[in-house]
Every structure is written in structure tokens, then in C-alpha cells.
Residue frames relative to the residue before (quaternion, step in Angstrom):
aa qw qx qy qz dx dy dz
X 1.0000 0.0000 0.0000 0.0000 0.00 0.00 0.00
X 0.5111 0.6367 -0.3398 0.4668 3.99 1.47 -0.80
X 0.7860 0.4268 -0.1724 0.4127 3.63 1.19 -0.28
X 0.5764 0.6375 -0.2636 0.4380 3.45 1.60 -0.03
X 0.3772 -0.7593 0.3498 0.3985 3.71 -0.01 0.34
X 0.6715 -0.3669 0.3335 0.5507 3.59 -1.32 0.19
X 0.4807 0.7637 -0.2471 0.3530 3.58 0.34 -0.64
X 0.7747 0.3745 -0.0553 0.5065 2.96 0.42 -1.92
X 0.7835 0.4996 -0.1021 0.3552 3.27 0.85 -1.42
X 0.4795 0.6368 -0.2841 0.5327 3.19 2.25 0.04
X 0.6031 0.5965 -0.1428 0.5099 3.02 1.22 -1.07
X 0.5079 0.6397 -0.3452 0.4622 3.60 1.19 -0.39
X 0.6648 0.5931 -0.2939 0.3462 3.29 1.02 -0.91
X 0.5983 0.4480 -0.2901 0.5976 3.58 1.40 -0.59
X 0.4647 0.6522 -0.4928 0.3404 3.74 0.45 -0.33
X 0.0230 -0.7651 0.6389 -0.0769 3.09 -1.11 0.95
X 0.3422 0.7215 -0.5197 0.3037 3.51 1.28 0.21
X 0.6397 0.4011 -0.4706 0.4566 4.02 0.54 -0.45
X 0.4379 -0.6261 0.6131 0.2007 3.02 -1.21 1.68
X 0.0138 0.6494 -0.7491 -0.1304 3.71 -1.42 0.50
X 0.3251 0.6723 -0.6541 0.1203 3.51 0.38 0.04
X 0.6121 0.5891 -0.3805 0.3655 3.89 0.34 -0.20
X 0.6747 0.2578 -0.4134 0.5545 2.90 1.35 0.85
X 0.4555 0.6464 -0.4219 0.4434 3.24 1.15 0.91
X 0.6622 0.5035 -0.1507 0.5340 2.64 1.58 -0.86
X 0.5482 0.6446 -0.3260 0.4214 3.24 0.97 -0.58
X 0.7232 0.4761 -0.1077 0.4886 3.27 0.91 -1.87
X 0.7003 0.3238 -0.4149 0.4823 3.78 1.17 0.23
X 0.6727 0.5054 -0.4030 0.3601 3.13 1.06 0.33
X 0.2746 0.5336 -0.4467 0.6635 3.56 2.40 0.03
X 0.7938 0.0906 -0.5454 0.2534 3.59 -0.74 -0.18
X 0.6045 0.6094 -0.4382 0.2668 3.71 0.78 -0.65
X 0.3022 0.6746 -0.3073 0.5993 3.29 1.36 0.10
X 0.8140 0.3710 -0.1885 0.4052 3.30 -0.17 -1.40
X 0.5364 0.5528 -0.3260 0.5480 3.52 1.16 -1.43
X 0.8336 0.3198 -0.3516 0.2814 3.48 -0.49 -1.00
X 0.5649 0.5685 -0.3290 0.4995 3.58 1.44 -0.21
X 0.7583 -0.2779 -0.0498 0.5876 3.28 0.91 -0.54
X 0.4110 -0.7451 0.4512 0.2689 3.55 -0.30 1.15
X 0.6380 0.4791 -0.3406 0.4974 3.73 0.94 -0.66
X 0.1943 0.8348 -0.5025 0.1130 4.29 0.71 -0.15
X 0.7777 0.2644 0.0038 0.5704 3.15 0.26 -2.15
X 0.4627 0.5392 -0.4776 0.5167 3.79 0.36 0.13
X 0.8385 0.1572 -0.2409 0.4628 3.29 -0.11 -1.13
X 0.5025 0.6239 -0.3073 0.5137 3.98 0.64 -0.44
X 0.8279 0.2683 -0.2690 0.4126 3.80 0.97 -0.27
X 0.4974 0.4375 -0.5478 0.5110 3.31 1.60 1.25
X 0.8377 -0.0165 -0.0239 0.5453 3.76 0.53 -0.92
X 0.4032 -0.6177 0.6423 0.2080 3.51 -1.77 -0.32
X 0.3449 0.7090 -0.5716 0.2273 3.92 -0.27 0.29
X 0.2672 -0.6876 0.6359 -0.2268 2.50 0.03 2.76
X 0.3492 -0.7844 0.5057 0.0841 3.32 -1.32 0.58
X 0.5678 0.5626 -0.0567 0.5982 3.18 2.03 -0.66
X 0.2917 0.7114 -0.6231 -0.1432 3.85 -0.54 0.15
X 0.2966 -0.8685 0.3970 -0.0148 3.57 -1.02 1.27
X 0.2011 -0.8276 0.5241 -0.0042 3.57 0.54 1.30
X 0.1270 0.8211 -0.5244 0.1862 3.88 -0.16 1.02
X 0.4936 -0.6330 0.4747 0.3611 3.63 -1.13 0.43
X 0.8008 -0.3091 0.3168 0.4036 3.78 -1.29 0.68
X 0.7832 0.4959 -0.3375 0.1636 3.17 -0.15 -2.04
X 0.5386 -0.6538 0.4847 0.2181 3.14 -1.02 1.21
X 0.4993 0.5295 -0.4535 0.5145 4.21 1.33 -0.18
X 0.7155 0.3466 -0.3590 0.4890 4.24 0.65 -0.27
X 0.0537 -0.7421 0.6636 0.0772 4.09 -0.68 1.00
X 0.3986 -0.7552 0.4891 0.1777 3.18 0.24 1.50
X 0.7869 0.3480 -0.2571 0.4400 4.00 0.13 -1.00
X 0.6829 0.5315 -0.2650 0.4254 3.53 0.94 -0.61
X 0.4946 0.7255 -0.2567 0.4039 3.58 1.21 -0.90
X 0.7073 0.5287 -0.0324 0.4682 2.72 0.97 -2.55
X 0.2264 -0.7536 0.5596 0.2602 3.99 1.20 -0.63
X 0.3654 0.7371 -0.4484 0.3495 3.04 1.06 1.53
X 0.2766 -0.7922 0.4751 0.2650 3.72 -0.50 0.30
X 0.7357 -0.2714 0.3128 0.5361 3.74 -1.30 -0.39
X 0.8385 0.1989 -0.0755 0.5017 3.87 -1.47 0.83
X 0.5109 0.5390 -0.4700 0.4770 3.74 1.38 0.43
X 0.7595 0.4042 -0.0958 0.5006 3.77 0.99 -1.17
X 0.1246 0.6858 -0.6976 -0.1661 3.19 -1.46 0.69
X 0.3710 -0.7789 0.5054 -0.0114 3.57 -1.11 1.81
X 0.0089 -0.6481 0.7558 0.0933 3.04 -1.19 1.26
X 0.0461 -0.7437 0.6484 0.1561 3.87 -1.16 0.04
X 0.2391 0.6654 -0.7021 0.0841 3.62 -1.56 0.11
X 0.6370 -0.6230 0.3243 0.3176 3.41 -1.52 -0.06
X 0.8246 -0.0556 -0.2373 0.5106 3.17 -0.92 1.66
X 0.6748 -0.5408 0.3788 0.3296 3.48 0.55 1.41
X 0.3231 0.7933 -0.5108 0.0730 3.45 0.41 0.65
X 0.1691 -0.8531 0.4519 0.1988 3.70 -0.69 0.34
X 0.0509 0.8673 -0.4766 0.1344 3.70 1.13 0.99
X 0.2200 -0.7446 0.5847 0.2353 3.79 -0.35 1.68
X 0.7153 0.2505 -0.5217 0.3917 3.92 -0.39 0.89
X 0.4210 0.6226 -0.6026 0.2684 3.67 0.32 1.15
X 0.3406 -0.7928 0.4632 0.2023 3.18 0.18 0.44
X 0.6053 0.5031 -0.4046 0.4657 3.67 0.85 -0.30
X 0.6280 0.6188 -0.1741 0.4386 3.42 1.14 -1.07
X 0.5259 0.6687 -0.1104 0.5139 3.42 1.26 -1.56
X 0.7196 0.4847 -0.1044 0.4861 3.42 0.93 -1.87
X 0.5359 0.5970 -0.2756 0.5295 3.36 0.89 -1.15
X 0.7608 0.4950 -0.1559 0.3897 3.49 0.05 -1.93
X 0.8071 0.3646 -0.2430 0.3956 3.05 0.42 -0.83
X 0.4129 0.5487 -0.4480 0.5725 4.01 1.24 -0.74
X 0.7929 0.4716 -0.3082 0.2323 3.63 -0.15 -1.84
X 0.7083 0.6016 -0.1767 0.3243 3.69 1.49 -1.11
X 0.8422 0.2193 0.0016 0.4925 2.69 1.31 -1.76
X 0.6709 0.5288 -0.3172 0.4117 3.34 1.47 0.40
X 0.7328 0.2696 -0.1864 0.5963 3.07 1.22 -1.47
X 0.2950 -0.8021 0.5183 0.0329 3.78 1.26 -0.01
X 0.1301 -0.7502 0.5871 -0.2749 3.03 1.42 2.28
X 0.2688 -0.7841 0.4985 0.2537 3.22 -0.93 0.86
X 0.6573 0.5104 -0.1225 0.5408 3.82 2.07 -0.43
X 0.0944 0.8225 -0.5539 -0.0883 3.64 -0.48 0.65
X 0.0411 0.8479 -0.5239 -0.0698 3.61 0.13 1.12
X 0.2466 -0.7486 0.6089 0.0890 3.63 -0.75 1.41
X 0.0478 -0.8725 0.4470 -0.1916 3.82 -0.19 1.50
X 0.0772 -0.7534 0.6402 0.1285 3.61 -0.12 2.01
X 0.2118 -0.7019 0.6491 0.2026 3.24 -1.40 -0.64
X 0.7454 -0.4480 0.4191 0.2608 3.58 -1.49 1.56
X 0.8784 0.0428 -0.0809 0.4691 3.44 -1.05 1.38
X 0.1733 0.8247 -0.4890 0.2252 3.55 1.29 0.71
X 0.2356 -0.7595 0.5206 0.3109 3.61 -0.23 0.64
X 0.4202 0.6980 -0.4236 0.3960 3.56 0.56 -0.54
X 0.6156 0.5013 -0.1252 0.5950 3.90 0.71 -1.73
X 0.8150 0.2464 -0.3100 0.4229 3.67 0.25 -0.64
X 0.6394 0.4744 -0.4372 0.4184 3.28 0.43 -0.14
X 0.5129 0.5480 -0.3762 0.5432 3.75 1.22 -0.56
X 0.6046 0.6196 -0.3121 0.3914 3.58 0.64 -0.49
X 0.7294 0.4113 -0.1285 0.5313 3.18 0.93 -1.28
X 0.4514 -0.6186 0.6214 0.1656 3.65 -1.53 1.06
X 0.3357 0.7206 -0.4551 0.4012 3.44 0.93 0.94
X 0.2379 -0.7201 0.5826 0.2923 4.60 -0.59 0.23
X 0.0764 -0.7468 0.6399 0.1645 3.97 -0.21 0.70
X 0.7889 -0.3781 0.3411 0.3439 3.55 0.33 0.32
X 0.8090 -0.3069 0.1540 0.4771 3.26 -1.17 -1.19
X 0.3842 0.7495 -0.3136 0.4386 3.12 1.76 -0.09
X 0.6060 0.5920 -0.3106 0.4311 3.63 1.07 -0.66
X 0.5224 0.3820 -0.4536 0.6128 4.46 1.06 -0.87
X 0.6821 0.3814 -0.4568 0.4250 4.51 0.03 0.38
X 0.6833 0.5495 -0.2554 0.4073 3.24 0.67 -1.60
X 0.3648 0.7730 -0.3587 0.3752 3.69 1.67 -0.69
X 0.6278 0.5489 -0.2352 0.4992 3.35 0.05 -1.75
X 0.6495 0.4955 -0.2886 0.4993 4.06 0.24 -0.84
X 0.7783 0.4061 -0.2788 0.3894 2.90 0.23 -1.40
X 0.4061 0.7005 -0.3180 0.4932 3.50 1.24 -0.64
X 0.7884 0.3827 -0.2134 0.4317 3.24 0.02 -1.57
X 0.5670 0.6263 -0.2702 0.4618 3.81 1.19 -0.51
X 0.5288 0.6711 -0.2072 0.4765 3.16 1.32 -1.57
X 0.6293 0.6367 -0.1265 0.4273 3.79 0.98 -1.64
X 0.8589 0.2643 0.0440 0.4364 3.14 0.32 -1.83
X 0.3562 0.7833 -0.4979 0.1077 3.19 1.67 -0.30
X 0.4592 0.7290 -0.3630 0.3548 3.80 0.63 -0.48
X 0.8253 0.2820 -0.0372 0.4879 3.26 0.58 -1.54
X 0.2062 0.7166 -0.3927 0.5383 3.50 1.44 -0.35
X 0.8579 0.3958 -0.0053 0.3277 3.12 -0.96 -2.04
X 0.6038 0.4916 -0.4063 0.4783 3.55 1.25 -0.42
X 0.6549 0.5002 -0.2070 0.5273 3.73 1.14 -0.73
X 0.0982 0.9015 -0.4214 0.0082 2.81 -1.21 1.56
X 0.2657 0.7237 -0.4124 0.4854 2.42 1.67 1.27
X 0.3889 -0.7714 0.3887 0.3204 4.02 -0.46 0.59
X 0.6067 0.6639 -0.2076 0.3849 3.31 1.76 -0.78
X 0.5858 0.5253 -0.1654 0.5946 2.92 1.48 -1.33
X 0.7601 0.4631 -0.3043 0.3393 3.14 0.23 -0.97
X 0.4474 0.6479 -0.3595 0.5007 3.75 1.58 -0.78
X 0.6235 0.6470 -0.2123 0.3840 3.54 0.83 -2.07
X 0.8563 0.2256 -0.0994 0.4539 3.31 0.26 -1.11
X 0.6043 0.4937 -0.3759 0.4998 3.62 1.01 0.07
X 0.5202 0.3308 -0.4218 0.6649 4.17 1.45 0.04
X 0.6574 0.3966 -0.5161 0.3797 3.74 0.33 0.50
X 0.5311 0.4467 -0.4096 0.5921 3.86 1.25 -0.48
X 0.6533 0.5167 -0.4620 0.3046 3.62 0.18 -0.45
X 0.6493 0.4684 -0.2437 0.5474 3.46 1.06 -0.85
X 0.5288 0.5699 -0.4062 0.4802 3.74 0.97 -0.90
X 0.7696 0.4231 -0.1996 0.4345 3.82 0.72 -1.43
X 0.6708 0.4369 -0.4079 0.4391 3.88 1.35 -0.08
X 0.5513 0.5812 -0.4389 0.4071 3.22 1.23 -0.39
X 0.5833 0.6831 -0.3152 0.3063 3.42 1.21 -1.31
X 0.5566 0.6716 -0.1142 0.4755 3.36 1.90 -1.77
X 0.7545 0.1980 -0.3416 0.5243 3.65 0.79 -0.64
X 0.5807 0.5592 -0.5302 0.2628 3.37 0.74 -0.31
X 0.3723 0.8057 -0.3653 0.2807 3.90 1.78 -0.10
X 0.7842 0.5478 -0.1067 0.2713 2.24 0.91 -2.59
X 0.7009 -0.5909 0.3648 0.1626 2.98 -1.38 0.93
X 0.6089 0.5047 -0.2085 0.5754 3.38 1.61 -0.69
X 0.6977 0.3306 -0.4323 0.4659 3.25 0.60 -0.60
X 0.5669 0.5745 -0.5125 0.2931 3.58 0.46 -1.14
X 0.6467 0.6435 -0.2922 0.2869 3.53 0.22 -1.58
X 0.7023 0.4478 -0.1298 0.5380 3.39 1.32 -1.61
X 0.6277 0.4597 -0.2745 0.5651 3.47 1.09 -0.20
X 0.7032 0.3144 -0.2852 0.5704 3.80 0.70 -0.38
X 0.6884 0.3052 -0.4740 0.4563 3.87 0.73 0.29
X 0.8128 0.2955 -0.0904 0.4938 3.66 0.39 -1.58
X 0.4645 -0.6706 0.4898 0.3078 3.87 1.07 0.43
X 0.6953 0.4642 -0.2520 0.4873 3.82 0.91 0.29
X 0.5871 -0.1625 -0.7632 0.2157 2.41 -2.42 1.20
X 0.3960 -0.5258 0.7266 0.1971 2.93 -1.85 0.87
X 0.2706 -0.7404 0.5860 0.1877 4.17 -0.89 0.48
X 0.0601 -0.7344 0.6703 0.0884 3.59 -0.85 0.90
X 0.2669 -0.7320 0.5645 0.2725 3.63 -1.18 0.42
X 0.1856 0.7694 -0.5983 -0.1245 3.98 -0.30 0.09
X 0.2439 -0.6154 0.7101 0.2397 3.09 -1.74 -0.74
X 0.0675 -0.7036 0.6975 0.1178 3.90 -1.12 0.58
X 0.6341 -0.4179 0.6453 0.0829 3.09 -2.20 1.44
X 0.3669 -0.6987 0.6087 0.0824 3.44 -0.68 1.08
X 0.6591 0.5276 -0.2202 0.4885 3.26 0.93 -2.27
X 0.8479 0.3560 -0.2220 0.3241 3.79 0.29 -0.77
X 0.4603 -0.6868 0.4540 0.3321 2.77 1.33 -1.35
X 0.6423 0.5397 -0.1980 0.5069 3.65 1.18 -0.45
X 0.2554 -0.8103 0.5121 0.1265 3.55 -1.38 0.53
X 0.3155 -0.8139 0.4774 -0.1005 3.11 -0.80 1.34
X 0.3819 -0.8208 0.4230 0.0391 3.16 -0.31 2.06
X 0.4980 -0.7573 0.3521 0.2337 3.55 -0.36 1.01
X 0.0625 -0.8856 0.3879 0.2475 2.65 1.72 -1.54
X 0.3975 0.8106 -0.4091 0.1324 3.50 0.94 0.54
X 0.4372 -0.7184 0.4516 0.2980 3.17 -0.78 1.36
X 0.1608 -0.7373 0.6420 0.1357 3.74 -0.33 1.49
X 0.7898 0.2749 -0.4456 0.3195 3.80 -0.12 -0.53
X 0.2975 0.6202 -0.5397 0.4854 3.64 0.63 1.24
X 0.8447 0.3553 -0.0510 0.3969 3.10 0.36 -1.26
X 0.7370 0.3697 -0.3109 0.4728 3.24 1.36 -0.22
X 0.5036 0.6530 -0.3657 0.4315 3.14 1.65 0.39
X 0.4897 0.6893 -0.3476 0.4052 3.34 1.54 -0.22
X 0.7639 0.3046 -0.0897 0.5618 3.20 1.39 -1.57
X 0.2300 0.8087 -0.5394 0.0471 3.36 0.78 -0.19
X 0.7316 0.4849 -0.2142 0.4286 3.70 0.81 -1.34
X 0.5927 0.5611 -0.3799 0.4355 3.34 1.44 -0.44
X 0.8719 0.1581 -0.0573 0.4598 3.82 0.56 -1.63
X 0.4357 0.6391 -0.6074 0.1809 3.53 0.97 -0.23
X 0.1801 -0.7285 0.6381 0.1723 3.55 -1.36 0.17
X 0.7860 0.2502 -0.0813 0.5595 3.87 0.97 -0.70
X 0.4380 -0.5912 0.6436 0.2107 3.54 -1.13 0.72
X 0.3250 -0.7033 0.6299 0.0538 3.12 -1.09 1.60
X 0.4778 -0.6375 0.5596 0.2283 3.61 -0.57 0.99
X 0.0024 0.7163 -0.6231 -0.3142 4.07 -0.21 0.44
X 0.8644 0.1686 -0.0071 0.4736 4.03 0.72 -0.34
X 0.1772 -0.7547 0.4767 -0.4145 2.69 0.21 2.61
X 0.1329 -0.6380 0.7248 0.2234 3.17 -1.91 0.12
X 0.5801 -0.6965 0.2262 0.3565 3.10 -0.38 0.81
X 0.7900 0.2208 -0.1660 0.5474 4.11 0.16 1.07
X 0.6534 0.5513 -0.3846 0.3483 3.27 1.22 -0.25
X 0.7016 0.3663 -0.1970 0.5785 3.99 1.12 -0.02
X 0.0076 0.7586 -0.6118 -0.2239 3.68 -0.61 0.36
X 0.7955 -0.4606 0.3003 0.2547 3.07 -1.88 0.26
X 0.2044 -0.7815 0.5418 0.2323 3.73 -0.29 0.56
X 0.4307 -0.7311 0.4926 0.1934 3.15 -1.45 0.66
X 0.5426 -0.4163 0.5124 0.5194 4.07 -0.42 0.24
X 0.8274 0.2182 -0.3837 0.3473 3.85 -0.15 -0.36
X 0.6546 -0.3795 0.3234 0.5683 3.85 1.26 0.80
X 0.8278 0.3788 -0.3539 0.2146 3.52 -0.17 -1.24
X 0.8440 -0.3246 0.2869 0.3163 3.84 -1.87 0.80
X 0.3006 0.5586 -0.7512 -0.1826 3.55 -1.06 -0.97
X 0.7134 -0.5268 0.4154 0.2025 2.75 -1.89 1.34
X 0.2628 -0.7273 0.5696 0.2783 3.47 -1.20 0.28
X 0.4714 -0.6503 0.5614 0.1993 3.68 -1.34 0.94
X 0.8327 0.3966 0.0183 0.3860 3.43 0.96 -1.28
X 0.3781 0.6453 -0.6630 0.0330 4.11 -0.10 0.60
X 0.7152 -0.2472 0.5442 0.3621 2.76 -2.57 0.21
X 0.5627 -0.5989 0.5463 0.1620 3.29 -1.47 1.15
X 0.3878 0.8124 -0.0842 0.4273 3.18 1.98 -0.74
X 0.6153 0.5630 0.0690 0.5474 2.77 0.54 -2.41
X 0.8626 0.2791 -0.1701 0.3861 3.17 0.11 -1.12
X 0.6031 0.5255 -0.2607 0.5404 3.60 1.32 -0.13
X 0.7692 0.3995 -0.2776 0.4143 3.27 1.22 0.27
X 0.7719 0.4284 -0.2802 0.3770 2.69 1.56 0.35
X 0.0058 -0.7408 0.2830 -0.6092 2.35 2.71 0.74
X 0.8579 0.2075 -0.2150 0.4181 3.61 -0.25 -0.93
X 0.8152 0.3455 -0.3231 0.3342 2.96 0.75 -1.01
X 0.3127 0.6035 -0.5189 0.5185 3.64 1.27 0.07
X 0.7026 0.4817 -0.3713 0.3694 4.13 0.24 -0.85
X 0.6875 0.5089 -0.3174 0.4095 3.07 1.01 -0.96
X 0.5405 0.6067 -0.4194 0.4048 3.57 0.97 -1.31
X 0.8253 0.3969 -0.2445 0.3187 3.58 0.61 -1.77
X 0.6426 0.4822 -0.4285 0.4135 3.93 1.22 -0.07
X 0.5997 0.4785 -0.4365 0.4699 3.74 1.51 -0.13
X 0.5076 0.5702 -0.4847 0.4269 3.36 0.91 0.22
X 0.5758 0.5859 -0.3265 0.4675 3.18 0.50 -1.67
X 0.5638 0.5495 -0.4847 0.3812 3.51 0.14 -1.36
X 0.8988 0.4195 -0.1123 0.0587 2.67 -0.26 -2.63
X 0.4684 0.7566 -0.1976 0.4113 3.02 2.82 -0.30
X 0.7278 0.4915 -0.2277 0.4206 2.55 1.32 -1.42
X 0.2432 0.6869 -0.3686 0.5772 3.90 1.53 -0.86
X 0.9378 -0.0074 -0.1853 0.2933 3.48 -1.33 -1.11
X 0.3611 0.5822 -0.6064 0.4037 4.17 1.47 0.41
X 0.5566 0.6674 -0.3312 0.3674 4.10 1.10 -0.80
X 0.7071 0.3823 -0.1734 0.5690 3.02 0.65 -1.66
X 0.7206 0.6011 -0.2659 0.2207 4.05 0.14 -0.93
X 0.1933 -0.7430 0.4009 0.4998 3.43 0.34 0.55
């Protein structure tokens, strides 16, 4: 190709002579697979989706987010970008989040970095990558934080290792912010947020285990947005906001709702009564 002219090598771009059909092939031999596992799959998968999982993961093409998980088709909903970031003014993310919360009403949001992230190293380094740097930011940030603990490590490996675990520690921190999630958490007690991180070299995933309601007690005064009911039935009270006003509930007790059924009847036959009463008295 070092010998073709600019010209020529423009002209590459229309080329279609590299055969990819081997992934055509490939992909009929993923579904026959699929079919023989369950023959009913794509039938039922081409009216709805109601994933249970939404999964927020870094690019690299070395993490198969759905496979890892020993998940199958219609088990996952995927967001991806570099180094698992969770940044509340991305709008792709935002987009994601929201569809994943308030529609399919995932009951899990696992936000998942992963050993030897390149993203993480290059934040690491005192080095401008360009436009890549208004993303790589957000890291640095998270460094900025931890700089304390960082600095205790003086190992460079380790020290990589455990800074793509604050990074996830600090997106998880990010949805617990978001407005969407709070809301969905102060009515339906749900997505619960897990932080991990998967081992390329092994292959395995590796709960963080971070103790979030530590940590969001710290900030509480900064991001809360809704009053958490501590003693509730589940759907019968929504969450108030700091500025007084309601959010709607998604959710009553069939219960709930049969009483107020009646008593709404009653209210409307002591009226009636009390109508009929003053048509008597009225001339």
C-alpha cells in the first residue's frame, strides 16, 4: 500500500473487494445455535425486550459484556464508551439511562471498568491526547479526589488497578446523582447500582463491594433531590421534592386502589343524598 499514490489509496475507500462474508456466515451459524437452544428466541424477542440488567461498560472490544455476564439475548441492556464513564451531561448515556429506568424498569444497574483499561492510562499520564482529553478529564477528576490514596501506592501497576476501581466507585456515585435514578429509587425502591470491574488476564469479575450508603451520606446535603420515605408501603406515598412539589406515582396496591374506589362511592351517594334533600327544601 506504501507504493500507491494518494489517489489510489483514496479510492480504496470504495473498494469492496475484501470479502467479509465470514461474518455472515458466522452470524448464521450464532443463530442456529440459538434456534436449537431455544427454537422460540427470535419470535418472542421480535415483539419486546424486558432486560433486567442495565450495563454501562468501557468500549474495549477484550470485555463481551453479555457473554462474561452468562447472559443470553433480551437479558442485557448495553451502554458502552471509553472507560465506563458516567458523565450526567452526555446525552447518549442520559438517553440510555433514562429508556433503561423508566421504561424497561431494569431492576440492576451494574457500571463495570476492567484491568488494563487504556482509557485510565492515558489519564494517568501528564501527556495532551488531543480531543480525547474534554473525556479523559472526568478521570483526571477522579484522581484529583483520591489524590491521597493514589500517592500512597508505589507501585505503577497497582496503582493503575486501583484507580479503574475509583473510577467506577465515582460513576456509580454519578448515577446515584442523577435525577432519574433518584426518582426511581424514591418511588419503586429500584435499580439497585453495583460497581465492578473484570480481569481481562483471568477472565472473572470482581465485586467492589462498595459501601454506597457511607458515601452517600457524606454528600447527602449536596445531591439528594427526594425524601426517602424511612416507613412506607410500598406505592402508597410519593417522594417529595426540596421545592414542595408531588412526583407522580407509577405503582398502587390493587388494595389501595379499591379503597378509594369505595370510598370515592360513598362521598358521591352522600352527595346525591344531600342534592336530593336541598331540590326538597328549594323552591
Amino acid at each position: 500500500m506504501g507504493n500507491r499514490s494518494p489517489y489510489e489509496r483514496a479510492k480504496s475507500i470504495w473498494d469492496t473487494a475484501e470479502n467479509l462474508d465470514y461474518i455472515f456466515d458466522s452470524n448464521k451459524r450464532w443463530v442456529q445455535d440459538c434456534l436449537e437452544e431455544d427454537p422460540e428466541i427470535f419470535t418472542r424477542l421480535k415483539y419486546a425486550q424486558a432486560p433486567k440488567y442495565l450495563y454501562i461498560g468501557c468500549s474495549d472490544s477484550r470485555v463481551p459484556a453479555q457473554n462474561m455476564l452468562g447472559l443470553t439475548t433480551g437479558e442485557l441492556f448495553v451502554h458502552r464508551n471509553v472507560a465506563n464513564l458516567c458523565v450526567n451531561t452526555d446525552y447518549s448515556l442520559l438517553s440510555v439511562l433514562t429508556y433503561a429506568v423508566e421504561v424497561l424498569e431494569v431492576t440492576d444497574i451494574i457500571v463495570c471498568g476492567h484491568y488494563g483499561c487504556g482509557g485510565v492510562r492515558a489519564a494517568m499520564e501528564n501527556k495532551d491526547h488531543g480531543l480525547l482529553e474534554h473525556w479523559l478529564m472526568h478521570i483526571r477528576n477522579v484522581q484529583r479526589l483520591h489524590q491521597a490514596e493514589l500517592a500512597e501506592i508505589p507501585n505503577e501497576e497497582e496503582r493503575h488497578q486501583r484507580l479503574v476501581e475509583l473510577n467506577v466507585q465515582e460513576a456509580c456515585m454519578n448515577l446515584f446523582a442523577n435525577p432519574v435514578v433518584q426518582k426511581k429509587q424514591a418511588t419503586d425502591a429500584q435499580p439497585r447500582i453495583h460497581g465492578w470491574v473484570y480481569d481481562i488476564g483471568s477472565g472473572l469479575l470482581k465485586d467492589l463491594k462498595i459501601d454506597f450508603r457511607t458515601e452517600i451520606r457524606k454528600y447527602k446535603n449536596i445531591y439528594s433531590l427526594y425524601e426517602f420515605p424511612k416507613s412506607t408501603i410500598a406505592g402508597a406515598s410519593a417522594p417529595v421534592a426540596p421545592n414542595g412539589r408531588m412526583t407522580p406515582l407509577k405503582k398502587v396496591p390493587q388494595e389501595a386502589l379499591a379503597a378509594a374506589a369505595d370510598s370515592s362511592s360513598s362521598q358521591a351517594q352522600s352527595s346525591g343524598n344531600l342534592w336530593n334533600r336541598l331540590q326538597r327544601i328549594l323552591p
